[in-house]
PAGUDREN-920882 format. One record per residue (C-alpha): residue in three letters; x, y, z. Coordinates in steps of 0.2 Angstrom, whole numbers, padded with zeros to 4 digits, always signed. Layout:
! residues N
ALAXYZ
...
//
This chain:
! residues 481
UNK-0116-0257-0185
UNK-0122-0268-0170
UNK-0134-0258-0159
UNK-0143-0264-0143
UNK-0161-0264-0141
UNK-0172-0269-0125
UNK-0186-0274-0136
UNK-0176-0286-0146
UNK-0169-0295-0132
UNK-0188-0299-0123
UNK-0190-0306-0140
UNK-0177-0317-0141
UNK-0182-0322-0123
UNK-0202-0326-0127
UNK-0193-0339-0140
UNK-0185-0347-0123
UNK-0199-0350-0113
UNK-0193-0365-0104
UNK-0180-0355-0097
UNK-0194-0345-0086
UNK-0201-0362-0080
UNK-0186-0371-0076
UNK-0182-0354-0064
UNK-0199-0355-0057
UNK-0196-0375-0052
UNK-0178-0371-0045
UNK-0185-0357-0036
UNK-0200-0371-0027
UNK-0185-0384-0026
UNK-0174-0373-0015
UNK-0189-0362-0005
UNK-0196-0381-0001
UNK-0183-0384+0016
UNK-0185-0367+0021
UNK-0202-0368+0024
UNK-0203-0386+0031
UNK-0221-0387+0024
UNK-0230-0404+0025
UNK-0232-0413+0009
UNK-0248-0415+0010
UNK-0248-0394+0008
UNK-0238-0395-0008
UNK-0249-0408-0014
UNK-0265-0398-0014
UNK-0256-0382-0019
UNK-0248-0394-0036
UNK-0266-0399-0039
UNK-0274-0381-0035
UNK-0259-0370-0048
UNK-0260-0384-0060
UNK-0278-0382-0063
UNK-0277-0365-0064
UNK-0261-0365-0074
UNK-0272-0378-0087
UNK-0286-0361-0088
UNK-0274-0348-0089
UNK-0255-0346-0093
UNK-0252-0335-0079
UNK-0250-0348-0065
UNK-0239-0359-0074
UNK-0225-0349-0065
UNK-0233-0353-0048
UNK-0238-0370-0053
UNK-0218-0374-0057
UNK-0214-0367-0040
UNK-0226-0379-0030
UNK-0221-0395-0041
UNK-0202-0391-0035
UNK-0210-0389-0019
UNK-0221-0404-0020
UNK-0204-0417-0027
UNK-0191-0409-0015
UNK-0206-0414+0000
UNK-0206-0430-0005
UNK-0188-0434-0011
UNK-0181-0430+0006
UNK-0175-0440+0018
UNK-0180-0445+0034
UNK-0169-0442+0046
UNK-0162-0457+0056
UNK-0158-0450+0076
UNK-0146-0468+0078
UNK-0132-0464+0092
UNK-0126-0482+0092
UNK-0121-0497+0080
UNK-0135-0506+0071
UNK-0135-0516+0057
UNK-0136-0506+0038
UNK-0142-0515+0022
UNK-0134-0504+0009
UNK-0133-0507-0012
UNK-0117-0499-0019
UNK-0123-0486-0031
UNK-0108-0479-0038
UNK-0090-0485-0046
UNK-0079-0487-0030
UNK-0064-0477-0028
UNK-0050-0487-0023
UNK-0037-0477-0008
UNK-0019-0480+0000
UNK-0030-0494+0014
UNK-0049-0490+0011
UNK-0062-0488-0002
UNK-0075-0477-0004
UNK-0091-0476-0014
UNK-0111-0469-0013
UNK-0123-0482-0008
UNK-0141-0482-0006
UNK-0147-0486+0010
UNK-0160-0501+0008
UNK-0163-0506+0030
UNK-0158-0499+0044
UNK-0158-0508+0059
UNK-0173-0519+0055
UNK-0183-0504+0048
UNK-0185-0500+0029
UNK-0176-0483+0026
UNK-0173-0472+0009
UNK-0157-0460+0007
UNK-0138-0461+0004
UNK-0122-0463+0014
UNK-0106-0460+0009
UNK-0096-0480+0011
UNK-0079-0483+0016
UNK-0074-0501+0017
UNK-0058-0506+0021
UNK-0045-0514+0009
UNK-0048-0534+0014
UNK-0066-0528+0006
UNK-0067-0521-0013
UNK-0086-0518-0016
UNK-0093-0517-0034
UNK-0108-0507-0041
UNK-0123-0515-0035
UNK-0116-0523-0022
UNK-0128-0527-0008
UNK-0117-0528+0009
UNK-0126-0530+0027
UNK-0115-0523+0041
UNK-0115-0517+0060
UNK-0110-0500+0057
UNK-0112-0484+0065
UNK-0121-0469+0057
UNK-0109-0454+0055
UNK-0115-0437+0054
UNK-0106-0421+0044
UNK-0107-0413+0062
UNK-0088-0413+0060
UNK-0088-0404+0044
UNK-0093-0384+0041
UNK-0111-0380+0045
UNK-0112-0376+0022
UNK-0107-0395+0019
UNK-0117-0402+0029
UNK-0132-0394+0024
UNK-0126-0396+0005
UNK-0124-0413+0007
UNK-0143-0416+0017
UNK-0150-0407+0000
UNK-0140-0420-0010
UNK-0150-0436+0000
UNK-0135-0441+0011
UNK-0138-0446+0028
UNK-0121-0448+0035
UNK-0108-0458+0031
UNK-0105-0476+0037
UNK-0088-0488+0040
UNK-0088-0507+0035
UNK-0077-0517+0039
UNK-0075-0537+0033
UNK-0075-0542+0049
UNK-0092-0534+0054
UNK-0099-0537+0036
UNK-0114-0550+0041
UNK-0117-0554+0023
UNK-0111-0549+0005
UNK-0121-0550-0013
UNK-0108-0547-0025
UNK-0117-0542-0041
UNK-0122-0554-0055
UNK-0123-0543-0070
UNK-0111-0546-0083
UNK-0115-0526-0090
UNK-0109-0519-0104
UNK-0098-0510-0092
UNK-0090-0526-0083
UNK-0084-0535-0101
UNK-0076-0518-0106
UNK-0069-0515-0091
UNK-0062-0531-0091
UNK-0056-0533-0109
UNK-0047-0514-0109
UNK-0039-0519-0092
UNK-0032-0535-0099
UNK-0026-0526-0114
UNK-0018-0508-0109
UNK+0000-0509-0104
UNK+0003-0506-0085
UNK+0010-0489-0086
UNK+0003-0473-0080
UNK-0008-0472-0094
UNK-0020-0486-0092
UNK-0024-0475-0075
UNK-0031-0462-0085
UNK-0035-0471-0100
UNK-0049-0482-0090
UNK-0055-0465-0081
UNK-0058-0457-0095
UNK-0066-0473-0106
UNK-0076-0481-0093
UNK-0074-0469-0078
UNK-0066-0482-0067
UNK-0053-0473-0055
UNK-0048-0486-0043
UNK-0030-0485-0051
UNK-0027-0467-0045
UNK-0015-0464-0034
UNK-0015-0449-0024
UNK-0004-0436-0030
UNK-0010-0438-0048
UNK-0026-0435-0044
UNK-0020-0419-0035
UNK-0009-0413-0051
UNK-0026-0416-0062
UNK-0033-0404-0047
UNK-0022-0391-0048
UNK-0021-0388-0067
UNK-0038-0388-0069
UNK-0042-0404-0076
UNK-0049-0416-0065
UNK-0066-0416-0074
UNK-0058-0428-0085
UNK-0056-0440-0070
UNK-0074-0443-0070
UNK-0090-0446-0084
UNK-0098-0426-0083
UNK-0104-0414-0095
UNK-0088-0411-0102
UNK-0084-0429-0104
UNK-0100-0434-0115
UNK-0095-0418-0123
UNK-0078-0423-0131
UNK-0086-0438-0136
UNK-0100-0430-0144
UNK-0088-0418-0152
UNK-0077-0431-0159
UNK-0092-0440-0166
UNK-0099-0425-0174
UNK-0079-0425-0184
UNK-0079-0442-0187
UNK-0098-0443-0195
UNK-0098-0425-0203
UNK-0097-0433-0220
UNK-0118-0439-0218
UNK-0123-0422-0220
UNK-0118-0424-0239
UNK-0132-0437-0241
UNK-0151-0432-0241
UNK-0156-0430-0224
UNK-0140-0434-0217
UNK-0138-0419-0204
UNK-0155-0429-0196
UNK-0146-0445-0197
UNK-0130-0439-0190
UNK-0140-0431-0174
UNK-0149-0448-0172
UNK-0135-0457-0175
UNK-0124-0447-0162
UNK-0135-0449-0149
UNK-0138-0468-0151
UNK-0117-0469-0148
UNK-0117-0456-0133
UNK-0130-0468-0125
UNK-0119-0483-0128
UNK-0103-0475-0120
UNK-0116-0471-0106
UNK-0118-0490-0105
UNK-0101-0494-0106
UNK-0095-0482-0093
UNK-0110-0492-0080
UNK-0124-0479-0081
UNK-0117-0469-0067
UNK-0130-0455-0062
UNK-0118-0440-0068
UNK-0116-0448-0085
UNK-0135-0450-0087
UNK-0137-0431-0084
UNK-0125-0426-0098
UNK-0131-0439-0110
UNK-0149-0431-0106
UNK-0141-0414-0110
UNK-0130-0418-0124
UNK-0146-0428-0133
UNK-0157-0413-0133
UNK-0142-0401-0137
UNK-0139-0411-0153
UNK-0157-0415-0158
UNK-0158-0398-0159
UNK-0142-0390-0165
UNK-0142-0397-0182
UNK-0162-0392-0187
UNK-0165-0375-0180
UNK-0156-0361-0170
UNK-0150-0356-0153
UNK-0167-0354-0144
UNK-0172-0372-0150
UNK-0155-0379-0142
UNK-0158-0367-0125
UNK-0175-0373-0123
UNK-0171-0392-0125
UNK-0158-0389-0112
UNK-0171-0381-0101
UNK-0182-0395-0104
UNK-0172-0409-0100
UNK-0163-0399-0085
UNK-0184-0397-0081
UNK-0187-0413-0082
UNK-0171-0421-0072
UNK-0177-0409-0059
UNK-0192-0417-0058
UNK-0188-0433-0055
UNK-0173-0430-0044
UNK-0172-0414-0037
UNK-0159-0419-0025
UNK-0149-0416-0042
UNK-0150-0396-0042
UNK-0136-0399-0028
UNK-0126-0410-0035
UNK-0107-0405-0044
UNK-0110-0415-0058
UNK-0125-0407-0061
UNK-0121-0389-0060
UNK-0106-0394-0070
UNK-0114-0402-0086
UNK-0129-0387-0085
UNK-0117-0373-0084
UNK-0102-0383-0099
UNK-0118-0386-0111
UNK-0125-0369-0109
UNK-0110-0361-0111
UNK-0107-0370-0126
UNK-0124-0366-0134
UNK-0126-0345-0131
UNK-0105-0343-0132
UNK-0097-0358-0138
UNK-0108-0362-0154
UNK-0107-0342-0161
UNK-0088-0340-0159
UNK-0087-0358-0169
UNK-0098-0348-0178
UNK-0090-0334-0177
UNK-0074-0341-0185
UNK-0076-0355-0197
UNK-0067-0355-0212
UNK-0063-0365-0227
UNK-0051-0375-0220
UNK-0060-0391-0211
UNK-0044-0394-0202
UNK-0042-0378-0195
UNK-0059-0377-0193
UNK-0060-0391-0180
UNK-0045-0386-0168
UNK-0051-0371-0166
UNK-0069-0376-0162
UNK-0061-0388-0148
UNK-0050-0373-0143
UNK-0065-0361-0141
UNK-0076-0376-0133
UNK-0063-0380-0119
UNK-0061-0361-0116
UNK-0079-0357-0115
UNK-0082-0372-0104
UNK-0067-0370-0093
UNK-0074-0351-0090
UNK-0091-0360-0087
UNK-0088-0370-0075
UNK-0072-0360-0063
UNK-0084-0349-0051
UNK-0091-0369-0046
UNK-0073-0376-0046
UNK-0066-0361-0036
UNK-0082-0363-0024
UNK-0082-0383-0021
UNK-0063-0388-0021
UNK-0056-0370-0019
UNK-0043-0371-0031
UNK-0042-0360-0046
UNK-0031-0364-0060
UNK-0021-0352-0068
UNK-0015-0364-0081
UNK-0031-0373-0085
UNK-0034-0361-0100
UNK-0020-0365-0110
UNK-0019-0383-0103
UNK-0036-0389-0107
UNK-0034-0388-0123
UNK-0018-0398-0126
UNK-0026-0409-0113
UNK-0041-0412-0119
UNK-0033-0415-0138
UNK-0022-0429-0131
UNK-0038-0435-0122
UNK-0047-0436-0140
UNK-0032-0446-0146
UNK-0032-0459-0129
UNK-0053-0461-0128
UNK-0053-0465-0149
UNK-0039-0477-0145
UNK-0046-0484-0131
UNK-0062-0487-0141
UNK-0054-0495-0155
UNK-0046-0506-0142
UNK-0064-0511-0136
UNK-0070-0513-0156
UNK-0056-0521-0164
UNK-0052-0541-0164
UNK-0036-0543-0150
UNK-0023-0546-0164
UNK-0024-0528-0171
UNK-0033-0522-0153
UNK-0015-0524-0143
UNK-0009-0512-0154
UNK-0020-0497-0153
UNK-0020-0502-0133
UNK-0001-0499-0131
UNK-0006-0482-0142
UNK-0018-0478-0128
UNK-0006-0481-0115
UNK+0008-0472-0122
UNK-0003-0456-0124
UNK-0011-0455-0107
UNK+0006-0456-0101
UNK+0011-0443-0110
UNK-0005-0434-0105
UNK+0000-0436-0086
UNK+0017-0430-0090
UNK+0011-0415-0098
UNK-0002-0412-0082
UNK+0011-0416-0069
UNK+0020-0404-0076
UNK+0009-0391-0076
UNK+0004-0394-0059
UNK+0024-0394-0053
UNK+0024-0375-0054
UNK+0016-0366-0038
UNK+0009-0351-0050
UNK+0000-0363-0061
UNK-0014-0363-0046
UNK-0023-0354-0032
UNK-0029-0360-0017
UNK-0044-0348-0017
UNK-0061-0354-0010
UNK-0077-0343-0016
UNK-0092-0340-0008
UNK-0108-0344-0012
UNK-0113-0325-0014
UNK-0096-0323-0026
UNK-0101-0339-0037
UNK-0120-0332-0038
UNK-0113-0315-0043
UNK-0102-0320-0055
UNK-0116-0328-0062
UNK-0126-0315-0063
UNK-0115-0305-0073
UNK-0114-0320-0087
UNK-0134-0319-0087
UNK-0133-0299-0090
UNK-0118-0301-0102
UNK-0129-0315-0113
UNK-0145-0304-0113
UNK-0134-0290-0116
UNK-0127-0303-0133
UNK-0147-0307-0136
UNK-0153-0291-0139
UNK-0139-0285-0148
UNK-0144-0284-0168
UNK-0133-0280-0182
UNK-0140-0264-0193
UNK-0135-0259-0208
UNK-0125-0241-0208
UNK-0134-0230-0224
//
């Protein structure tokens, strides 16, 4: 018989303590703009709560409010009050997006006229100029605010670190650094690009490799939309997830060996880290490899709370260097996919293992793919205002074909070119099918809703996962007499 007891769960919530000093920074990261305090306040209440916090354990609470209070001060940005054109020194920071007659990407601004600024823009260049990750282009642009836009975006996107957004053009570009950095990233990128078949599957099979997307048109991106599935368009939590699922199948055979289930977990994460490098180090991909590292350090040696507090910890410890994160898609995504994946994902695998290793590993990519598809729709339904009705049985046939196209791809990239063409027309032919089977999907108008959430709806939904895993926390299993 399973009976609930109040006891029990604060228990099981004393062995999670990070979880209370994560809140605590959140709660100092948010309440910071709303004060407006100086930072020269925060600073002196960091110092003050952090000596008391070293005396007694009581003000480690308040001490993880001011220290959000005290980065989120000195992380933002300085507002530029520029009405005209002036000249804009930026450094592309992110994998362009190629459109119909423009490009757009994230830069970093470096100078603005004359003057040494920090924060982002959002770039849009048009097609006579195709910037590159850490490009560094000097213009005569003017500073667009998101004025234009709903009050909520504009404030979302201020918490975020962007400015505005500016338009280059080539013939008001000044100056132009392409980068010279022959990464990791560049040599793949050109090696699997030489080697897929022009099809429709090199689209997807590149975004889903190396997270390049400048081959996606339009209306497949919208398809991807609509069912449900267009996390697999970009390098997030879900993403370094497959991957770390399909190494955890392919290396399952070390745990045979003495020690082996500490040199799988090693070994995992050395490879997640080195897809990080191939996909360019973009900032949403460092996030989930953080996550995912910690998750599988801990996963293999102790339990659940050991696996909830690492992800507090390195969810803490982002935070802290970047707090502009806690506002961020990606972010919110990967936090919400791996925690779903620890307190309801790992005990339905659990849950239902059997004795057949075959069986055992579709359904644990079924259950994953569910339980981070639920995870992650109040965000999805609140930012892009679709919800797809379909994405719970399509994600999983999805995401299997997308197993079967990133192994492929990766063989492509490992493999010497005589055997490599070969596993590259593989590749091609199943993202092909892969956006067959999405297109389709997306072809019927029940398969989605154009539903927008509020913010007060996404927080309450939530909320109820919260009580519903304290509710799972304090339940115990007792023996009937």
């Amino acid at each position: 018989m399973i009976t609930f007891s109040t006891r029990h769960a604060k228990e099981q919530l004393r062995q999670m303590p990070m979880a209370a000093i994560l809140l605590s920074l959140v709660i100092g990261i948010v309440v910071s703009p709303l004060l407006q305090w100086h930072y020269g306040v925060w600073i002196l209440l960091f110092i003050l709560t952090g000596a008391a916090a070293f005396l007694l354990k009581g003000f480690i609470l308040l001490f993880g409010i001011c220290l959000g209070g005290f980065v989120q001060s000195i992380n933002a940005p300085e507002p530029l009050h520029i009405s005209h054109p002036v000249e804009f020194i930026v450094k592309v920071s992110s994998e362009p997006v190629k459109r119909k007659d423009f490009n757009s990407a994230t830069a970093k601004i470096l100078m603005a006229d004359g003057k040494k600024c920090s924060g982002k823009v959002l770039l849009t260049t048009d097609s006579l100029l195709t910037p590159q990750h850490g490009d560094i282009i000097s213009a005569r642009a003017l500073l667009r605010d998101f004025s234009d836009q709903s009050n909520r975006y504009e404030q979302m996107m201020w918490r975020r670190g962007y400015l505005g957004g500016i338009n280059i053009s080539k013939h008001r570009c000044f100056a132009y650094f392409p980068t010279l950095d022959e990464s990791l990233h560049h040599k793949a990128k050109r090696r699997l690009s030489k080697l897929l078949p022009d099809n429709e599957g090199k689209k997807i099979a590149l975004a889903m490799t190396l997270g390049s997307k400048e081959y996606f048109d339009r209306d497949l991106r919208q398809s991807y939309s609509n069912v449900g599935v267009s996390h697999l368009l970009a390098v997030s939590g879900l993403h370094v997830g497959i991957v770390a699922l399909l190494l955890n199948l392919l290396l399952l055979p070390l745990v045979l060996f003495w020690r082996g289930d500490r040199v799988k977990s090693v070994a995992i994460v050395v490879c997640i880290w080195i897809y990080v490098a191939l996909c360019g180090y973009p900032i949403s991909a460092i996030r989930a490899a953080i996550m995912f590292s910690t998750l599988q350090l801990s996963l293999n040696t102790r339990g659940v709370h050991s696996a909830a507090n690492s992800l507090f910890f390195a969810a803490f410890i982002m935070l802290s260097i970047e707090p502009t994160a806690l506002f961020d898609i990606s972010f919110s995504l990967s936090f919400c996919a791996v925690a779903g994946i620890i307190f309801v994902g790992k005990p339905l695998c659990d849950m239902l293992r059997g004795e057949n290793p075959i069986v055992n590993a579709v359904s644990n990519s079924v259950v994953i793919s569910v339980v981070c598809t639920l995870a992650t729709m109040p965000i999805i339904s609140e930012v892009f205002g679709v919800v797809s009705l379909l994405s719970i049985i399509v994600n999983p046939i999805v995401i299997f074909i997308s197993q079967i196209v990133i192994i492929l791809s990766f063989a492509t990239l490992a493999l010497p070119q005589s055997i490599a063409q070969f596993t590259a027309q593989a590749a091609g032919w199943c993202g092909t099918i892969q956006n067959k089977v999405v297109t389709f999907a997306g072809s019927f108008d029940v398969g989605y809703a154009q539903t927008q959430s509020d913010h007060i709806t996404t927080i309450t939904l939530y909320a109820i996962f919260f009580v519903a895993i304290i509710i799972s926390l304090g339940c115990k299993r007792v023996e009937d007499v």
